[in-house]
C-alpha positions, 0 to 999 in steps of 0.5 A: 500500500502506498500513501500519497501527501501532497503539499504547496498548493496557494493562492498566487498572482497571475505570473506568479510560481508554486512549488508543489511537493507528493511524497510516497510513504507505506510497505512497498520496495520501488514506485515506477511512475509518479505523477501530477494532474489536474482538475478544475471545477466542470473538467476531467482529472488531466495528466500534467506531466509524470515521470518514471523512475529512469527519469523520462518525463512527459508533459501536457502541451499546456504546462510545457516551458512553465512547468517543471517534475523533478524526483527524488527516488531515495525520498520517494519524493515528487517535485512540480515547479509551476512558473508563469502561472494562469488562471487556467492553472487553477485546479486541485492537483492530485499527486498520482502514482503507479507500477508499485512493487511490494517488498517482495519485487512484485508489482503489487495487487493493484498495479496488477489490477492496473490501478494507481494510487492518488494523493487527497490533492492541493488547490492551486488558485491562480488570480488574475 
């Protein structure tokens, strides 16, 4: 099992930047994918930009060159720089992880089952 906490959600000013933070605790051996999305009020949860654990990172058109993951695998830690904020970034942003290994090497149970964990989300407000 693995518990996502998010943090570093505010309200800021147009231009402004967030640093967001997700970190991953509970019994698990390695997580392959983390990840952030997004969902604002009358709109589907959307992918922001994940990375893997080799470091390979993909990004929705609308973040890329403002927004920025980084990851700490030893902290089991997620990072999103947010820059140049708009007010279409404001959202709840949920941390998102999945390919969970368990203590065992094994791809855990819900992995297996094609299931992610997610965090409780962090509001992100962006004013204009």
């Amino acid at each position: 099992q693995v518990q996502l906490v998010e943090s570093g959600g505010d309200l800021v000013q147009t231009g402004g930047s967030l640093r967001l933070s997700c970190t991953a605790s509970g019994s698990f051996l390695s997580i392959n994918g983390m990840g952030w999305f997004r969902q604002s009020p009358g709109k589907q949860r959307a992918m922001v930009v994940a990375i893997v654990s080799g470091g390979t990172t993909a990004y929705a058109d609308s973040v890329k060159g403002r927004f920025t993951i980084s990851r700490d695998n030893e902290k089991n830690t997620v990072y999103l720089q947010m820059n140049n904020l708009t007010p279409e970034d404001t959202a709840v942003y949920y941390c998102n992880a999945d390919g969970v290994r368990d203590m065992s090497g094994a791809y855990d149970q819900r992995s297996r089952d094609g299931y992610s964990y997610w965090g409780q989300g962090t509001q992100v407000t962006v004013s204009s």
